[in-house]
C-alpha positions in Angstrom: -43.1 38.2 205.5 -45.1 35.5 204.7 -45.4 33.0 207.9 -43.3 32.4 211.1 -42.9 28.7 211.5 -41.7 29.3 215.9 -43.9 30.8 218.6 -41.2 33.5 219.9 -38.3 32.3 221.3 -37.8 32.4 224.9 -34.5 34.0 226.3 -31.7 35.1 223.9 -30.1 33.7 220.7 -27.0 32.0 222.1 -24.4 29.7 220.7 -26.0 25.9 220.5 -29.6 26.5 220.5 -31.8 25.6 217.3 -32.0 28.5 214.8 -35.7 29.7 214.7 -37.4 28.9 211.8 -39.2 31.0 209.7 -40.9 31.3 205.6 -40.2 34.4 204.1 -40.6 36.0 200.6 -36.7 36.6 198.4 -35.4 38.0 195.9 -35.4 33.9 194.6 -39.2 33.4 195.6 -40.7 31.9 199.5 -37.4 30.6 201.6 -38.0 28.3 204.4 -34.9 28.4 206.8 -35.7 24.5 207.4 -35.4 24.0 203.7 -31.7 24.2 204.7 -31.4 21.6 207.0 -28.4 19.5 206.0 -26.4 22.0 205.0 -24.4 25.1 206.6 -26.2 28.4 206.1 -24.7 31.8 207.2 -27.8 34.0 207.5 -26.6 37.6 208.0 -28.6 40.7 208.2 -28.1 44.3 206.2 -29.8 47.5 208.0 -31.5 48.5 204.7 -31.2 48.6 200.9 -28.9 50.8 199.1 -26.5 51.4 201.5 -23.0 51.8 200.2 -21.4 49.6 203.6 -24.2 46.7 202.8 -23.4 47.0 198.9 -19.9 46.0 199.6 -21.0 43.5 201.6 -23.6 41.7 198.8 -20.7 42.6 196.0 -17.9 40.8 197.7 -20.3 38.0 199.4 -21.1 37.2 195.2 -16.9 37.7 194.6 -16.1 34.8 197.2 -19.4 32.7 196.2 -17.7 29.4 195.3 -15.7 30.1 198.2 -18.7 29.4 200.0 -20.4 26.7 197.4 -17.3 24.4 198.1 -17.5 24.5 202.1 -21.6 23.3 201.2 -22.9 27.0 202.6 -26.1 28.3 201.8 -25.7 32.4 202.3 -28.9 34.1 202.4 -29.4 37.6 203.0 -32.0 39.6 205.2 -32.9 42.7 205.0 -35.6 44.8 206.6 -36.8 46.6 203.3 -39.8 45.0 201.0 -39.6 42.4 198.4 -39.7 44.5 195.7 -36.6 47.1 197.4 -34.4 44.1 197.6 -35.0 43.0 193.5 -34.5 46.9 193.1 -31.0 46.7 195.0 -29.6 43.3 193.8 -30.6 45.2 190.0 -29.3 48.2 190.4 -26.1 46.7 191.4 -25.9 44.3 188.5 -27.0 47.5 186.3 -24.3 49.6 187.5 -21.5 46.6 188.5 -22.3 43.9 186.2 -21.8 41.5 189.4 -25.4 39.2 190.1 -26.1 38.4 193.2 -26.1 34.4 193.5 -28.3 34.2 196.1 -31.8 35.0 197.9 -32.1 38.1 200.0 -34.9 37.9 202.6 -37.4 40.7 202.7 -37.8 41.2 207.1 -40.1 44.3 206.3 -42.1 43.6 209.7 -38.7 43.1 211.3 -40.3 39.5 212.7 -37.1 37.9 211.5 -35.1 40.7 213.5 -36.8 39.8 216.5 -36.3 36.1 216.3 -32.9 36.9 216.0 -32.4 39.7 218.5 -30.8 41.4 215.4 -32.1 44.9 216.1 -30.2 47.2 218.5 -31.5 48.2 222.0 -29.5 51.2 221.9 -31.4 52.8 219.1 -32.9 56.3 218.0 -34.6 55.0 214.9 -35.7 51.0 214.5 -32.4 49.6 213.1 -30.5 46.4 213.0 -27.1 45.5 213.9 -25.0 43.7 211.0 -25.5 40.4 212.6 -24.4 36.8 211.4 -25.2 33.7 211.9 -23.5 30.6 211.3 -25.7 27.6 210.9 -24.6 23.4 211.0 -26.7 21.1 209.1 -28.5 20.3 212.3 -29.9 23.9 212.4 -27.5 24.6 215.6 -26.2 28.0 215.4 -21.9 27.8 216.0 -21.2 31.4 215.9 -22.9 34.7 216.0 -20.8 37.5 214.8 -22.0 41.4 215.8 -20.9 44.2 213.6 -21.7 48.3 214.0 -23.7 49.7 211.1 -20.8 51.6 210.4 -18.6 48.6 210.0 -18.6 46.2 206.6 -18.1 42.6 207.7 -14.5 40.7 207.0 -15.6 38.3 204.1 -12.4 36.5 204.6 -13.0 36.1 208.7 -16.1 34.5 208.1 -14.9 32.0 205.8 -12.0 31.4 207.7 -14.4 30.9 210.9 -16.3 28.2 208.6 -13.4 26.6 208.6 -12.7 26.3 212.1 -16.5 25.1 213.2 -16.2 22.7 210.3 -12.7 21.2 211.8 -14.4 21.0 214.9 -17.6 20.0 213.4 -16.4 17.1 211.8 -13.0 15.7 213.9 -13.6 17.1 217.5 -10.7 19.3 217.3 -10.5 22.8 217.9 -8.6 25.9 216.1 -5.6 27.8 218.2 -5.1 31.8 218.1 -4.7 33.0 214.5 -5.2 29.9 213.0 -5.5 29.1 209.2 -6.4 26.1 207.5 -3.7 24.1 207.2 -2.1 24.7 210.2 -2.1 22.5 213.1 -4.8 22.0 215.2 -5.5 21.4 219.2 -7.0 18.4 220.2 -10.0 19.3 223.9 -7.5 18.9 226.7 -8.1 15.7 228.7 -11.0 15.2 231.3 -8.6 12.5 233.3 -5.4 12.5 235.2 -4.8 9.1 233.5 -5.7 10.5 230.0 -3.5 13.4 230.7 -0.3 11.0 231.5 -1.3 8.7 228.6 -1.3 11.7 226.2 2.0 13.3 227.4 3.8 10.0 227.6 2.5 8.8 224.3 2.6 12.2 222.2 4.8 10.5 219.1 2.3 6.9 218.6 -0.7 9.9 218.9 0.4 11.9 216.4 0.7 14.9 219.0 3.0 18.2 219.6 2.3 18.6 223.2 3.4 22.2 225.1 1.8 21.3 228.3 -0.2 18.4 229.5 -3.4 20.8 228.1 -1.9 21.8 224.8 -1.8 19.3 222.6 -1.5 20.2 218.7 -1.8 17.3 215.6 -1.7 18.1 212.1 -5.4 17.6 210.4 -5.3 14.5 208.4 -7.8 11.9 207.8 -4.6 9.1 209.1 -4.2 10.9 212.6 -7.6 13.0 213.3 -10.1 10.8 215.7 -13.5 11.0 214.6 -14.9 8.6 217.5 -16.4 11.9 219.5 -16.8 14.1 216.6 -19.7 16.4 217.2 -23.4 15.7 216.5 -24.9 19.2 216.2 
């Protein structure tokens, strides 16, 4: 670890507030979280090198890479091992696999990202993280925060999907129904107003709507019927 850019954070991580920044020594030399800003990041954190779960992970995070590169999301990786464990681990599996790792990992080896994070577990018998992630907008707000066990590999596919969602909402001010998948309709915030509420359900065809109740309005995702006039900021 080389500096911490925040004094601690006060209270817990929760959905909205500003990531905490931090500097940090990688596999791809010092990362600066705020070096970020502008684009979507998903920081996650592995409990420790060479661990067949976390192996997966890396190995199938470097599979679905452009995945990633064509939503404009930065992964990085953290781990509470050294500097020179992680370059040993990303090695060993391009030694053994063949597959690189296209991006940094993070060496936490004082666990002082893990605390700025909340990423360790309370409920533990030996200093170990959870198999947290963090999803990042190019404002540094932090959408989602997923919690994994240890003993459970995270859903590649979930994640990306779940890009996709934040991003929808991100950038139309529309939100993402039950199951949904890109391409798929998507629900448009239920009204604030009585006279909103008769508007939209009187007017469902000129607005482009699909309306099951006066709250449940569905529109396809288009840039000729999506309203960006209160698309989100953060």
């Amino acid at each position: 670890m080389i500096s911490n850019n925040m004094h601690e954070h006060d209270g817990c991580i929760t959905i909205g507030r500003m990531a905490p920044d931090f500097t940090a020594l990688s596999t791809e030399g010092p990362i600066t979280l705020s070096q970020f800003r502008g684009k979507w990041v998903l920081l996650f954190y592995e409990p420790g090198d060479f661990t067949p779960t976390a192996t997966t992970e890396l190995m199938e995070f470097a599979r679905l890479y452009p995945e990633f590169e064509k939503r404009d999301v930065q992964l990085l990786g953290v781990t509470i091992d050294s500097n020179s464990a992680d370059v040993a681990w990303v090695f060993d599996i391009y030694k053994n696999t063949g597959i690189r790792i296209p991006f940094p990992l993070i060496s936490d080896r004082n666990a002082e990202i893990a605390q700025l994070y909340d990423t360790v577990s309370p409920d533990r018998i030996y200093e170990v993280s959870v198999r947290d992630v963090f999803i990042i907008s190019p404002s540094q707000n932090i959408r989602a925060i997923v919690t994994y066990p240890i003993s459970a590999g995270l859903n590649i596919y979930e994640l990306l999907r779940l890009i996709d969602s934040l991003q929808a909402t991100y950038q139309y001010n529309v939100y993402t129904p039950s199951n949904w998948m890109p391409g798929n309709p998507v629900l448009v915030p239920a009204p604030s107003t009585l006279e909103e509420a008769v508007q939209r359900w009187n007017n469902q065809s000129d607005l482009g709507l699909q309306c099951n109740s006066w709250y449940t309005c569905f529109k396809e995702l288009n840039n000729n019927n999506v309203d960006n006039s209160n698309s989100t900021s953060q």
